[in-house]
mmJSON file of the N, C-alpha and C atoms, coordinates in Angstrom:
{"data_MODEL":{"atom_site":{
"group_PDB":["ATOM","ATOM","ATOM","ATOM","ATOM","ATOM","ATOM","ATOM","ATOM","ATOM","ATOM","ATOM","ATOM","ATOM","ATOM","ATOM","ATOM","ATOM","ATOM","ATOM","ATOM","ATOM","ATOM","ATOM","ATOM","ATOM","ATOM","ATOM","ATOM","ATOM","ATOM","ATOM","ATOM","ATOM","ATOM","ATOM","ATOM","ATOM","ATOM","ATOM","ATOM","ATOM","ATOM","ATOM","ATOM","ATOM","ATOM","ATOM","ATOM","ATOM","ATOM","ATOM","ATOM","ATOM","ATOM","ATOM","ATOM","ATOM","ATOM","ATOM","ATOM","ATOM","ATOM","ATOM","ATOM","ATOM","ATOM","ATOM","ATOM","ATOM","ATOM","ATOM","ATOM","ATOM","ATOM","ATOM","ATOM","ATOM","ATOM","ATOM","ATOM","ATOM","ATOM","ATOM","ATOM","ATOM","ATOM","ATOM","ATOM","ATOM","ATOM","ATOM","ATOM","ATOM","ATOM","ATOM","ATOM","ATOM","ATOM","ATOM","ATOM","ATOM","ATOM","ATOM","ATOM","ATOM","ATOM","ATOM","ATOM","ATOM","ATOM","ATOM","ATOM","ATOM","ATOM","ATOM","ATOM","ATOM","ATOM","ATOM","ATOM","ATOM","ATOM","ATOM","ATOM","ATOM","ATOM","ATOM","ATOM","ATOM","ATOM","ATOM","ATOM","ATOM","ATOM","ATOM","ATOM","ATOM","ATOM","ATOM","ATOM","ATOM","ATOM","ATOM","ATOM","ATOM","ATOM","ATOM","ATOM","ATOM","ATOM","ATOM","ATOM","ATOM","ATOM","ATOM","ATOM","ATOM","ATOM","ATOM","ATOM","ATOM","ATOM","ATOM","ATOM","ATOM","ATOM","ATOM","ATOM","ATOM","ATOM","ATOM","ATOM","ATOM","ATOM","ATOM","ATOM","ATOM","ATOM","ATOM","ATOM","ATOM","ATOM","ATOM","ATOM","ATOM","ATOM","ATOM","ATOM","ATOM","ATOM","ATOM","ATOM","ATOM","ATOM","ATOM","ATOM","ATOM","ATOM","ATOM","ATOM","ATOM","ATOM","ATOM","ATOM","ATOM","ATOM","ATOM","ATOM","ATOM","ATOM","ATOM","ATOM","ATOM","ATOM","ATOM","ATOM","ATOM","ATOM","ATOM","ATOM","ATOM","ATOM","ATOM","ATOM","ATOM","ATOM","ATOM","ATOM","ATOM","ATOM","ATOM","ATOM","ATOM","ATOM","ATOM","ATOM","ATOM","ATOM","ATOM"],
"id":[1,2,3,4,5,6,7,8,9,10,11,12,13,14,15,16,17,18,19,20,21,22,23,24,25,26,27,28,29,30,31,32,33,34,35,36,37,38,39,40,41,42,43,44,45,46,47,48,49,50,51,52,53,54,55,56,57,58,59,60,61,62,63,64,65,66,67,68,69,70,71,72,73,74,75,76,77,78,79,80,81,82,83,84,85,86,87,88,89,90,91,92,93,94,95,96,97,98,99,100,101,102,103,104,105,106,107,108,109,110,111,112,113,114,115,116,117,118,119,120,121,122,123,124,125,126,127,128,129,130,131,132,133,134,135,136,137,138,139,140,141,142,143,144,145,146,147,148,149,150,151,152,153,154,155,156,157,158,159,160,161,162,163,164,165,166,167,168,169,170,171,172,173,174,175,176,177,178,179,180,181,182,183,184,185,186,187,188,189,190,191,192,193,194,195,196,197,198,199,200,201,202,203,204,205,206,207,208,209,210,211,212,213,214,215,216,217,218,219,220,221,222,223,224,225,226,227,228,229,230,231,232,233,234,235,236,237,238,239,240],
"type_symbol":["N","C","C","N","C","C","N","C","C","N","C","C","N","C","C","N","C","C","N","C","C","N","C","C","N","C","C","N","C","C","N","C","C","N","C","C","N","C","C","N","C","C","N","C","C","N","C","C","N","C","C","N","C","C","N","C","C","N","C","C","N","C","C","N","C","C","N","C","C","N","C","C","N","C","C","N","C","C","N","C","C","N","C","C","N","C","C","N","C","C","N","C","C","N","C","C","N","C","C","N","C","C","N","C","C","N","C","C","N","C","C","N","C","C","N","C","C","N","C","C","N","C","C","N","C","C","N","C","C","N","C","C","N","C","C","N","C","C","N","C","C","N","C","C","N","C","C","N","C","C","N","C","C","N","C","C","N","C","C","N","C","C","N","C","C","N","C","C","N","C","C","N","C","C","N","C","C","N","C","C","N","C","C","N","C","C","N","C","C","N","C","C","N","C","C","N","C","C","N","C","C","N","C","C","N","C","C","N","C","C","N","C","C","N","C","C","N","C","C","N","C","C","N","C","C","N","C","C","N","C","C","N","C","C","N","C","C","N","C","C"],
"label_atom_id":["N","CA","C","N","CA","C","N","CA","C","N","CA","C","N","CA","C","N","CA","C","N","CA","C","N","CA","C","N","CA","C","N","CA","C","N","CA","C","N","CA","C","N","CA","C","N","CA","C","N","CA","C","N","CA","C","N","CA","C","N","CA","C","N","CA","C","N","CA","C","N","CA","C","N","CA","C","N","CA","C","N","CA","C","N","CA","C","N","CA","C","N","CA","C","N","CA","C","N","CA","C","N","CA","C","N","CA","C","N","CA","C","N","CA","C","N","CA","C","N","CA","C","N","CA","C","N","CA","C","N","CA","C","N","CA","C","N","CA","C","N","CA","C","N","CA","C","N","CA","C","N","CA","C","N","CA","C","N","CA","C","N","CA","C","N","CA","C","N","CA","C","N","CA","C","N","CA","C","N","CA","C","N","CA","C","N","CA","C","N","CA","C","N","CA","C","N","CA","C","N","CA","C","N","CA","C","N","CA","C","N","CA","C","N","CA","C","N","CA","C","N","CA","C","N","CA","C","N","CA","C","N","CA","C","N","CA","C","N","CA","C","N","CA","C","N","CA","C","N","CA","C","N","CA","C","N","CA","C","N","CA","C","N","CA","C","N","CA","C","N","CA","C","N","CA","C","N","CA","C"],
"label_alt_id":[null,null,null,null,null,null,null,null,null,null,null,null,null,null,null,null,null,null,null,null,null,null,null,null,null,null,null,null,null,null,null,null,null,null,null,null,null,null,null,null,null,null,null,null,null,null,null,null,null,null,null,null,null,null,null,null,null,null,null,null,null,null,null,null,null,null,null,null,null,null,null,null,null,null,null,null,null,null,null,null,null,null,null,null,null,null,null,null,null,null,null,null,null,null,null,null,null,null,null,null,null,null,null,null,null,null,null,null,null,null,null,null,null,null,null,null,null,null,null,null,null,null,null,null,null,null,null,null,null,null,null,null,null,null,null,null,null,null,null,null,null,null,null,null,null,null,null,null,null,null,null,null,null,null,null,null,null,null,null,null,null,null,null,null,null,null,null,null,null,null,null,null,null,null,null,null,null,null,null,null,null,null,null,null,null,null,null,null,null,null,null,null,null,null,null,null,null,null,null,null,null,null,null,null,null,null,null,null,null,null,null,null,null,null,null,null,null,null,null,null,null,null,null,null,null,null,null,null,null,null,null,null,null,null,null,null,null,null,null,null],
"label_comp_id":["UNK","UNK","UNK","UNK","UNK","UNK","UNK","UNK","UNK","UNK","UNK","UNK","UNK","UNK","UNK","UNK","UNK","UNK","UNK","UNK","UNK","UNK","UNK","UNK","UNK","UNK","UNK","UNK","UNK","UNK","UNK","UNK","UNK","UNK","UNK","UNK","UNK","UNK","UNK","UNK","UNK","UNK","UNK","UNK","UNK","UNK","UNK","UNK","UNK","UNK","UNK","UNK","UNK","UNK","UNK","UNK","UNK","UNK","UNK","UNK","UNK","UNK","UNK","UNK","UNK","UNK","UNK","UNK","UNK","UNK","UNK","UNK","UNK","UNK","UNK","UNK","UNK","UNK","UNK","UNK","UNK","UNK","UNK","UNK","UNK","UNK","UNK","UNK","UNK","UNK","UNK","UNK","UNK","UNK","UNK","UNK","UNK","UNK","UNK","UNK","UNK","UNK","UNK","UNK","UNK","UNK","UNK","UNK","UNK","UNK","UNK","UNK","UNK","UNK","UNK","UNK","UNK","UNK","UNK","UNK","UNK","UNK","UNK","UNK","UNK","UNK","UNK","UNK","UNK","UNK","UNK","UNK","UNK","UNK","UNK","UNK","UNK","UNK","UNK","UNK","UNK","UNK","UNK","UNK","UNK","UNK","UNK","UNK","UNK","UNK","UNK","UNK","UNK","UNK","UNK","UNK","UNK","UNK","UNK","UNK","UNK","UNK","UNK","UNK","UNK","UNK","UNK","UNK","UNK","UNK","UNK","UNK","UNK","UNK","UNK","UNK","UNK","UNK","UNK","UNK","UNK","UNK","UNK","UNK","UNK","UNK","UNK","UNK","UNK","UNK","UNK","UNK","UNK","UNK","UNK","UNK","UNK","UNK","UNK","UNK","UNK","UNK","UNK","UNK","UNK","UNK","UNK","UNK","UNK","UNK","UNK","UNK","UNK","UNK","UNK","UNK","UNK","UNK","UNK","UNK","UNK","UNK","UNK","UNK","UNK","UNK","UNK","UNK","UNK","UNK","UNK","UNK","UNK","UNK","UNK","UNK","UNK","UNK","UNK","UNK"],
"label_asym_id":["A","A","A","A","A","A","A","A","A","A","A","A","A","A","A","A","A","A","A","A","A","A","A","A","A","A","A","A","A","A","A","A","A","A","A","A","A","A","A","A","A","A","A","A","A","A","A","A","A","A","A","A","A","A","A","A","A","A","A","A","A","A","A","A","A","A","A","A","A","A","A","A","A","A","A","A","A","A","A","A","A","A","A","A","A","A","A","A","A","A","A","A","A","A","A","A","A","A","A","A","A","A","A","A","A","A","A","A","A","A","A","A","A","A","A","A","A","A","A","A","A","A","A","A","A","A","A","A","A","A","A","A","A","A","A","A","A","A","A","A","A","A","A","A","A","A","A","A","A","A","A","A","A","A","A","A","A","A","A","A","A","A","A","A","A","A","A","A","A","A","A","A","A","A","A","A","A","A","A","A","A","A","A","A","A","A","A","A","A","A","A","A","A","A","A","A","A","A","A","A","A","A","A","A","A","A","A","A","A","A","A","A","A","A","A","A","A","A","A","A","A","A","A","A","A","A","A","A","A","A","A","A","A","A","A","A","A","A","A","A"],
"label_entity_id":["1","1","1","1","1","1","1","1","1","1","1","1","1","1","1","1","1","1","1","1","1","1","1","1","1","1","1","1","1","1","1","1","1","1","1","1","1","1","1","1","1","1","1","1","1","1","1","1","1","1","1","1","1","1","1","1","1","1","1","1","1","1","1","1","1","1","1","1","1","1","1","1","1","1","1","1","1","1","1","1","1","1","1","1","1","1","1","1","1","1","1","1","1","1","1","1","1","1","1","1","1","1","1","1","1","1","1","1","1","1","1","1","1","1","1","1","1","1","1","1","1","1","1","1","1","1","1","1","1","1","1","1","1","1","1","1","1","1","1","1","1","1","1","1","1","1","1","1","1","1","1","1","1","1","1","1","1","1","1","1","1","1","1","1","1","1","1","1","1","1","1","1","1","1","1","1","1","1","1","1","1","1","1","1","1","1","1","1","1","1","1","1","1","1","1","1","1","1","1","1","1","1","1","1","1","1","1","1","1","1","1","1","1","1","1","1","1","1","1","1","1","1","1","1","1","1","1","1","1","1","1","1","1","1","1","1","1","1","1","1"],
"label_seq_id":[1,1,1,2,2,2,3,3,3,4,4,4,5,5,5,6,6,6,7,7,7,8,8,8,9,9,9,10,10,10,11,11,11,12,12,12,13,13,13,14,14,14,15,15,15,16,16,16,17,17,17,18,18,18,19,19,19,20,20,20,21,21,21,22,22,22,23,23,23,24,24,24,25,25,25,26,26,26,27,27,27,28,28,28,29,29,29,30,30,30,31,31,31,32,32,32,33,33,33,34,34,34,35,35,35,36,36,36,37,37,37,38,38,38,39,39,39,40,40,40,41,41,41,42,42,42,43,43,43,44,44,44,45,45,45,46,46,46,47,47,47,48,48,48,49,49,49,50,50,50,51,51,51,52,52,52,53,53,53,54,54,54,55,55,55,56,56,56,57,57,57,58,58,58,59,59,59,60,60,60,61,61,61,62,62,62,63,63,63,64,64,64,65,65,65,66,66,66,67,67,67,68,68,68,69,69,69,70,70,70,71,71,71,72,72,72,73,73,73,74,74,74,75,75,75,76,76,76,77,77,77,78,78,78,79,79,79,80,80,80],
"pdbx_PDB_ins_code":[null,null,null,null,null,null,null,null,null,null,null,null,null,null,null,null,null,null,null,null,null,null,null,null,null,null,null,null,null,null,null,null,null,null,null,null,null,null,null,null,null,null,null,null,null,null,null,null,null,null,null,null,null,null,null,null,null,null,null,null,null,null,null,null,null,null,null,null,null,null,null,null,null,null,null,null,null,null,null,null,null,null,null,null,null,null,null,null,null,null,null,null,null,null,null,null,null,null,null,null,null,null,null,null,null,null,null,null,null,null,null,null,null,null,null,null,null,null,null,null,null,null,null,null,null,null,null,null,null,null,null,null,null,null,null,null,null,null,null,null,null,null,null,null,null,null,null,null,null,null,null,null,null,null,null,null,null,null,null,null,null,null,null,null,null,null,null,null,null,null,null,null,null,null,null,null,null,null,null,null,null,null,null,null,null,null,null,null,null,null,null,null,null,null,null,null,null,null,null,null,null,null,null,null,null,null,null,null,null,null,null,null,null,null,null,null,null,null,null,null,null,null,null,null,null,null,null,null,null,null,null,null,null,null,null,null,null,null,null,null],
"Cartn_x":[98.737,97.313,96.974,96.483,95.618,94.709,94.541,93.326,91.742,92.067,90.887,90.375,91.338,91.233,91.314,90.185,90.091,89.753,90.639,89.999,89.068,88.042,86.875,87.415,89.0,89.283,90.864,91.783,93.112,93.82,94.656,95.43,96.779,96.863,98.085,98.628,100.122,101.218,101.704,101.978,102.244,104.098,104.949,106.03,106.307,106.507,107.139,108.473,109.642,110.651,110.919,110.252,110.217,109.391,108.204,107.48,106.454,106.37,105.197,104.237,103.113,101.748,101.195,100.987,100.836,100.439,101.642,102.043,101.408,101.609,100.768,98.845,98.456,96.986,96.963,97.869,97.669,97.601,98.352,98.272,97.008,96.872,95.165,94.413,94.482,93.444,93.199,94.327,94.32,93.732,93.918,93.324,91.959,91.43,89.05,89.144,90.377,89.435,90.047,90.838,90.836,90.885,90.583,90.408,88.829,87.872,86.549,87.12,88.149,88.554,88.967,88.632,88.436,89.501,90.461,91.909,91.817,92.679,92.664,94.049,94.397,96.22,96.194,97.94,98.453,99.268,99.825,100.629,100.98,102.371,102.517,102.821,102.657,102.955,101.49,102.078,100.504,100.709,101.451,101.474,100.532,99.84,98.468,98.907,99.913,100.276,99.585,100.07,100.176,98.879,98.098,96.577,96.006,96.119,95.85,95.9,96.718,96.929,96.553,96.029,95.365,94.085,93.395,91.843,91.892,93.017,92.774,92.766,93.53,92.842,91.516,91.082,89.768,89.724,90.658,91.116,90.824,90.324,90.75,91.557,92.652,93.761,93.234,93.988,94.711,96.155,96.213,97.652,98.183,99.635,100.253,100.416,100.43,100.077,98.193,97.78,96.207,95.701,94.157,93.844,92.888,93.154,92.218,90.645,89.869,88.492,88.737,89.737,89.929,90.338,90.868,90.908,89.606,89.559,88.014,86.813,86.896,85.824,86.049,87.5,87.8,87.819,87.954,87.912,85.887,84.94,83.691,83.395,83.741,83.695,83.955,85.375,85.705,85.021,84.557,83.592,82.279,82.028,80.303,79.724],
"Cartn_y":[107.447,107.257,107.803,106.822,107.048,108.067,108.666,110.214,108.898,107.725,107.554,106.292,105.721,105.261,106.339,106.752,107.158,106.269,106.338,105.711,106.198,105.497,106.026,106.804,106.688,107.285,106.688,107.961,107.858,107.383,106.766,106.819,107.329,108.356,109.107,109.052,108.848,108.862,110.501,111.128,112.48,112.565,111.764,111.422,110.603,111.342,110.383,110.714,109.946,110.31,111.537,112.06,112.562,113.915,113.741,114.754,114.554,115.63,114.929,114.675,114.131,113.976,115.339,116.306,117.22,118.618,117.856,118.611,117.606,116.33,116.074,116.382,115.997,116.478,117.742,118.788,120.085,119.552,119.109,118.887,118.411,117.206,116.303,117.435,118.681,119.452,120.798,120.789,121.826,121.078,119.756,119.184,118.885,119.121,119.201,117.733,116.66,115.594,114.66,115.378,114.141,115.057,116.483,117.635,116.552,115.968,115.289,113.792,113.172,111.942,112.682,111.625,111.939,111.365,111.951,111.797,111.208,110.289,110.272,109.953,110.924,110.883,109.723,109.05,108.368,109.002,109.415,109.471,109.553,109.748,109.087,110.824,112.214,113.239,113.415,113.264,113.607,114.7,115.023,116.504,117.473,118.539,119.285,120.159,120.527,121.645,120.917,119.715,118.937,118.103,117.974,117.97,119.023,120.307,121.165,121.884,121.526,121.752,120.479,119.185,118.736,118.722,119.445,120.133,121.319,121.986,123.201,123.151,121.975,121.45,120.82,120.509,119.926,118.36,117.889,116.247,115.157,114.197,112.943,112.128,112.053,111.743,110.785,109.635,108.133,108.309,108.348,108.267,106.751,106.715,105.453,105.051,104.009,102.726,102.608,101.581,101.932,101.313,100.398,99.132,99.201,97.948,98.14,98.373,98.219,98.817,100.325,100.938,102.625,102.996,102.432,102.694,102.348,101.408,101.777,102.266,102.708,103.888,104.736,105.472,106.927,106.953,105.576,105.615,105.611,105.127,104.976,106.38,106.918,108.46,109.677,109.384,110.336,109.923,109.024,108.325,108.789,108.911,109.645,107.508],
"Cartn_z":[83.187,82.971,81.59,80.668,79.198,79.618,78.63,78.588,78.611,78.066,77.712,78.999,79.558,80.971,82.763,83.132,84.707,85.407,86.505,87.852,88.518,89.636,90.063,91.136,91.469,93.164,92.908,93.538,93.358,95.024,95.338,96.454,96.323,97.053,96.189,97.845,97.398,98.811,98.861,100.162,99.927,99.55,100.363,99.858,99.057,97.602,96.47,96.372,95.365,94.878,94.041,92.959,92.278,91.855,92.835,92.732,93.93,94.798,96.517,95.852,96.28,96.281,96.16,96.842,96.758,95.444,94.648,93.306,92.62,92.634,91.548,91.842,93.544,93.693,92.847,92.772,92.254,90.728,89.995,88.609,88.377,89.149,89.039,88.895,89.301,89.788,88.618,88.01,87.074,85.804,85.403,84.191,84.612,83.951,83.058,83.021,82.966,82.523,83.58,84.713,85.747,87.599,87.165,88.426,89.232,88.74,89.42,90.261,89.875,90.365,92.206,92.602,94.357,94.665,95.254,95.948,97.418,97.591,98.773,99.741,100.192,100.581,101.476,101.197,102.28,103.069,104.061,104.807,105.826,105.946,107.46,107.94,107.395,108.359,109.277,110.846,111.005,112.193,112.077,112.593,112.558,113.472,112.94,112.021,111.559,110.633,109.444,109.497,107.965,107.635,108.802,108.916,108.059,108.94,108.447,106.909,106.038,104.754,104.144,104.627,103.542,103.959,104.86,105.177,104.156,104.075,103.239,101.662,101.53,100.171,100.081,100.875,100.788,100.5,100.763,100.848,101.522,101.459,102.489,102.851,104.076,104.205,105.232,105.591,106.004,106.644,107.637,108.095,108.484,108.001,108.355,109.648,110.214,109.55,109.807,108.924,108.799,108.624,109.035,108.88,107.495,106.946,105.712,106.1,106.909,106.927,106.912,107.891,107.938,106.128,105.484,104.109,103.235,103.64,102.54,102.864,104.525,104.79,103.698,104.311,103.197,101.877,101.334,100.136,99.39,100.002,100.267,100.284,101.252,101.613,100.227,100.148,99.003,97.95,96.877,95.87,96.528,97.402,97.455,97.21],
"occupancy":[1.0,1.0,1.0,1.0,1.0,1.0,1.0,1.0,1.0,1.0,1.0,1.0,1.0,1.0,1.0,1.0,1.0,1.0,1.0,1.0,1.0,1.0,1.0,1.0,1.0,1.0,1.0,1.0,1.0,1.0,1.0,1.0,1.0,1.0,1.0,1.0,1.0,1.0,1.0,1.0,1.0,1.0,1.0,1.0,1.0,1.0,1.0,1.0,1.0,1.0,1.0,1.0,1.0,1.0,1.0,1.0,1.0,1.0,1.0,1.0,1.0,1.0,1.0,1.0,1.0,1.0,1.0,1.0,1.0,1.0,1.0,1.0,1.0,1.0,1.0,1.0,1.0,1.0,1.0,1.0,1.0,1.0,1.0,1.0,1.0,1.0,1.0,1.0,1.0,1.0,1.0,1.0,1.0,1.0,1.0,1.0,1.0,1.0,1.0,1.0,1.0,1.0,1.0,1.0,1.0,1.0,1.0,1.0,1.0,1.0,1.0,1.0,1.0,1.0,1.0,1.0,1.0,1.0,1.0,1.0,1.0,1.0,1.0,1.0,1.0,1.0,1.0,1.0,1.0,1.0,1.0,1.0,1.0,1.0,1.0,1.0,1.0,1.0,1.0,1.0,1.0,1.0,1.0,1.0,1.0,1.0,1.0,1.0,1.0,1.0,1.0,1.0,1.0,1.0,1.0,1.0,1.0,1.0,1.0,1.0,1.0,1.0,1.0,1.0,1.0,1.0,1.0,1.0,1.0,1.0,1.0,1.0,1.0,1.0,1.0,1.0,1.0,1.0,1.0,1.0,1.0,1.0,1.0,1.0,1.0,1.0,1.0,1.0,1.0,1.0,1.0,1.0,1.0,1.0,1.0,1.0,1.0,1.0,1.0,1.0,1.0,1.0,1.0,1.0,1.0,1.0,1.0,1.0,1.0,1.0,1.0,1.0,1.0,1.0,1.0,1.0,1.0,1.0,1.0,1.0,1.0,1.0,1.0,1.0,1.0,1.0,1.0,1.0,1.0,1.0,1.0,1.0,1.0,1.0,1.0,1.0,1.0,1.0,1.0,1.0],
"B_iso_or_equiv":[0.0,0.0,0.0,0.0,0.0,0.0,0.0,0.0,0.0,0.0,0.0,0.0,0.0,0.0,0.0,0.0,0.0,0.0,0.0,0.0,0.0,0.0,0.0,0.0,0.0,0.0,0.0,0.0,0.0,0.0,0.0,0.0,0.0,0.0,0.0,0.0,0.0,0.0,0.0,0.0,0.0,0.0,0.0,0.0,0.0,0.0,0.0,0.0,0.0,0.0,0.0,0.0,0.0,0.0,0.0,0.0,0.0,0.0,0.0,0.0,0.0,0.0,0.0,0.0,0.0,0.0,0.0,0.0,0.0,0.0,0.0,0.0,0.0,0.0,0.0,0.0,0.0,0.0,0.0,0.0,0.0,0.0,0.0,0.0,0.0,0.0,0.0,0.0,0.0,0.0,0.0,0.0,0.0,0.0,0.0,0.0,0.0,0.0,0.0,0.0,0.0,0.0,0.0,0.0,0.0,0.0,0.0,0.0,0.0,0.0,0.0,0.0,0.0,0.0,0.0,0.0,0.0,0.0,0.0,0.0,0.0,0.0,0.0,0.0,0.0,0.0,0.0,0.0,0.0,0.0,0.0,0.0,0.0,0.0,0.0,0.0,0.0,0.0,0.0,0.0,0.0,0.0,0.0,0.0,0.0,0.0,0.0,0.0,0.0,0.0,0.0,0.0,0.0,0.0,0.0,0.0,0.0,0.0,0.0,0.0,0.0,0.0,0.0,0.0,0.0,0.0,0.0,0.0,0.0,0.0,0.0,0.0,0.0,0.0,0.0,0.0,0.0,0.0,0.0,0.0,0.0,0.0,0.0,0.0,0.0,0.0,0.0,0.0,0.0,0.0,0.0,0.0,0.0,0.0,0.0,0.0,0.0,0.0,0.0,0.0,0.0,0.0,0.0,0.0,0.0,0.0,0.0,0.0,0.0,0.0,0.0,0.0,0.0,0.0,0.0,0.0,0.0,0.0,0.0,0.0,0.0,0.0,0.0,0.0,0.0,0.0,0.0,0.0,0.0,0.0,0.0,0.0,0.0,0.0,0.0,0.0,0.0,0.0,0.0,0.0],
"pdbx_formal_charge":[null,null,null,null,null,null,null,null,null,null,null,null,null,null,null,null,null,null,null,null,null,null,null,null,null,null,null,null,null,null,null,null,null,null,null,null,null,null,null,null,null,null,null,null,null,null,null,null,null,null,null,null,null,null,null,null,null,null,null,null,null,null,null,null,null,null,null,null,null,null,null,null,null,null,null,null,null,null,null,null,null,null,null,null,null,null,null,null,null,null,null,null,null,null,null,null,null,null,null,null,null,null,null,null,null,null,null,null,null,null,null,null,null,null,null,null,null,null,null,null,null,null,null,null,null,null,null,null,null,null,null,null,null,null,null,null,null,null,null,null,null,null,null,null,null,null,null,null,null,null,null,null,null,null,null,null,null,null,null,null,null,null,null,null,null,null,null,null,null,null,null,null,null,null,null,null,null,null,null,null,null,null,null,null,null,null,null,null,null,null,null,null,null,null,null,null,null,null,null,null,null,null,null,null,null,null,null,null,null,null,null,null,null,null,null,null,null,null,null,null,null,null,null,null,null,null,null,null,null,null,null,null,null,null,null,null,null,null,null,null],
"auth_seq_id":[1,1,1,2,2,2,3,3,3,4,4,4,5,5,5,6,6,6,7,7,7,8,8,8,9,9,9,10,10,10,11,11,11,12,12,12,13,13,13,14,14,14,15,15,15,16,16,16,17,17,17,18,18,18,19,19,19,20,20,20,21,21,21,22,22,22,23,23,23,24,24,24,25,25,25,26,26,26,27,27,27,28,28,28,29,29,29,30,30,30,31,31,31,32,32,32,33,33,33,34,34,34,35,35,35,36,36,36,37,37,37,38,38,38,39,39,39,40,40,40,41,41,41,42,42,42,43,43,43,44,44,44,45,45,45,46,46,46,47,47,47,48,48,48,49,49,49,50,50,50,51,51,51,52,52,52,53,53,53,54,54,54,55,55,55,56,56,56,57,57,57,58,58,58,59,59,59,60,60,60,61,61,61,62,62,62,63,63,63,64,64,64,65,65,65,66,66,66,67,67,67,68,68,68,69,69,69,70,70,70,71,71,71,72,72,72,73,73,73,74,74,74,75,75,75,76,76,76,77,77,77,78,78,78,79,79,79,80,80,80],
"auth_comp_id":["UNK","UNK","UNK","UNK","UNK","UNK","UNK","UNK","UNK","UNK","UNK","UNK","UNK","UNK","UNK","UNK","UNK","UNK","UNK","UNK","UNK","UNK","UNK","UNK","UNK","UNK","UNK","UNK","UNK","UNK","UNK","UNK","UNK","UNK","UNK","UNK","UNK","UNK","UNK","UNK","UNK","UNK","UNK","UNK","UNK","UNK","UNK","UNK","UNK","UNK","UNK","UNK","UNK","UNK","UNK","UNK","UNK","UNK","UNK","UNK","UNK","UNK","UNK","UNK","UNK","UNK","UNK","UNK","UNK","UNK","UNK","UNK","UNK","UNK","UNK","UNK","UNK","UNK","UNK","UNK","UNK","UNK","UNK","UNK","UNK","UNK","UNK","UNK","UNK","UNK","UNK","UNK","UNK","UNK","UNK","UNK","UNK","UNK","UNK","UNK","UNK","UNK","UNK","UNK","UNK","UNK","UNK","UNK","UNK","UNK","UNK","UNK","UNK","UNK","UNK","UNK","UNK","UNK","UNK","UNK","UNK","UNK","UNK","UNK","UNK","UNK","UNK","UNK","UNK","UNK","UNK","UNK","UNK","UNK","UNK","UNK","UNK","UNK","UNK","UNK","UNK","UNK","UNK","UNK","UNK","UNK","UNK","UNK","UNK","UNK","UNK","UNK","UNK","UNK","UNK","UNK","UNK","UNK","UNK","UNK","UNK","UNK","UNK","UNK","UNK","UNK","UNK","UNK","UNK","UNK","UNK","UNK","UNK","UNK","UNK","UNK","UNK","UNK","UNK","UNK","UNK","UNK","UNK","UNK","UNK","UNK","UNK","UNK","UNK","UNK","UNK","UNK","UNK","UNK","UNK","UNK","UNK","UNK","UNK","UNK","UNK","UNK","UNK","UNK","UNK","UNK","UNK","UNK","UNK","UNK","UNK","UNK","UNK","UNK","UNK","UNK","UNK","UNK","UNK","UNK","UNK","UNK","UNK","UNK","UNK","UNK","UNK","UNK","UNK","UNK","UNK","UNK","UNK","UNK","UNK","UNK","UNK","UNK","UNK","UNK"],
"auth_asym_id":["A","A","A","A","A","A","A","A","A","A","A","A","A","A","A","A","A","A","A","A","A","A","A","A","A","A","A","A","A","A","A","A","A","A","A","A","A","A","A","A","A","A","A","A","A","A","A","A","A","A","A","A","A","A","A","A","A","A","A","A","A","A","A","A","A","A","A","A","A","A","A","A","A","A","A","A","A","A","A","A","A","A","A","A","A","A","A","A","A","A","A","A","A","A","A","A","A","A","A","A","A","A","A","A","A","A","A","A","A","A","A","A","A","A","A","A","A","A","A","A","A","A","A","A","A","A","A","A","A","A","A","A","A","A","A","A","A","A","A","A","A","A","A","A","A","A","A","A","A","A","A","A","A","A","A","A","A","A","A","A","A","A","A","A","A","A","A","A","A","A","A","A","A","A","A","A","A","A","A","A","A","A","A","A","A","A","A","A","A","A","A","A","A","A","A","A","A","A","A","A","A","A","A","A","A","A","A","A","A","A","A","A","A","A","A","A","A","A","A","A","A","A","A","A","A","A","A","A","A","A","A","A","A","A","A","A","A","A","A","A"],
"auth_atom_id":["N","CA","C","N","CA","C","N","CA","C","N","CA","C","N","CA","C","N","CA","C","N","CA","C","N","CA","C","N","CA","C","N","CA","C","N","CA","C","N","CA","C","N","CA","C","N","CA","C","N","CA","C","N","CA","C","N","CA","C","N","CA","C","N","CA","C","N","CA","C","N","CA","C","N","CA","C","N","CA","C","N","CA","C","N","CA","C","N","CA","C","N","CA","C","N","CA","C","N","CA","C","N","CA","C","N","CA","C","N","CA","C","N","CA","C","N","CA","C","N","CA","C","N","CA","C","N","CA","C","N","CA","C","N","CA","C","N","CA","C","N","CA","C","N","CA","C","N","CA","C","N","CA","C","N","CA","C","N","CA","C","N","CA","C","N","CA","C","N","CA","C","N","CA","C","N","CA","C","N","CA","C","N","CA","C","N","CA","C","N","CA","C","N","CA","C","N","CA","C","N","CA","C","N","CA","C","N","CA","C","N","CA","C","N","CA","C","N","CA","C","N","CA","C","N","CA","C","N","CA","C","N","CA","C","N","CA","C","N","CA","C","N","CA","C","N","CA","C","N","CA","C","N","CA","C","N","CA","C","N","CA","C","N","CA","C","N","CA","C","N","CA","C","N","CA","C","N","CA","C"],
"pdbx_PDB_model_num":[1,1,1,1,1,1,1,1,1,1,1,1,1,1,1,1,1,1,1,1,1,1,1,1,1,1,1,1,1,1,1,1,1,1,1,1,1,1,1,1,1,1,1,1,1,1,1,1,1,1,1,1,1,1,1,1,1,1,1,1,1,1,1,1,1,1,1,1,1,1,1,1,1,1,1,1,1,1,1,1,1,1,1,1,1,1,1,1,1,1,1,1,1,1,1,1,1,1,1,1,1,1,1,1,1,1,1,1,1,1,1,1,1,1,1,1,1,1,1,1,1,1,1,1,1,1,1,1,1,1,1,1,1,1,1,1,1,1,1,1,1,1,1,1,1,1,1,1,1,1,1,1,1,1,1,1,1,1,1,1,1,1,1,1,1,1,1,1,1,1,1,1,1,1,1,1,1,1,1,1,1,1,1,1,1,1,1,1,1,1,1,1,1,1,1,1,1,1,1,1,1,1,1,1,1,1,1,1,1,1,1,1,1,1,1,1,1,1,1,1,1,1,1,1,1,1,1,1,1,1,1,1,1,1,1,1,1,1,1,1]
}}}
């Protein structure tokens, strides 16, 4: 992502190859010019532990598999 292109709302998967979702929500979160873009996790852990830590980030999560109206509630939701 260009410094000078943001999206209005991210869909970020929590299992990536290379780096979780997670770490990058944290990176999103440490930079001033993209910490305001509204996240909204995919995944398929839906265990309450793992509930639970993306409530404690303060997130909106989608668990797999998921119908597209349930996605663009949350996505509606997180965008305000």
């Amino acid at each position: 992502m260009s410094t000078t292109q943001r999206p209005d709302a991210i869909l970020l998967d929590v299992m990536l190859p290379d780096m979780d979702g997670i770490t990058v929500f944290q990176k999103l979160q440490e930079n001033p010019l993209t910490r305001h873009i509204p996240v909204v996790f995919l995944t398929a852990k839906t265990r309450p532990i793992d509930q639970q830590q993306f409530n404690q980030l303060g997130v909106n999560f989608i668990t797999k598999p998921f119908k597209p109206r349930q996605l663009a509630r949350q996505f509606l939701a997180a965008i305000g």
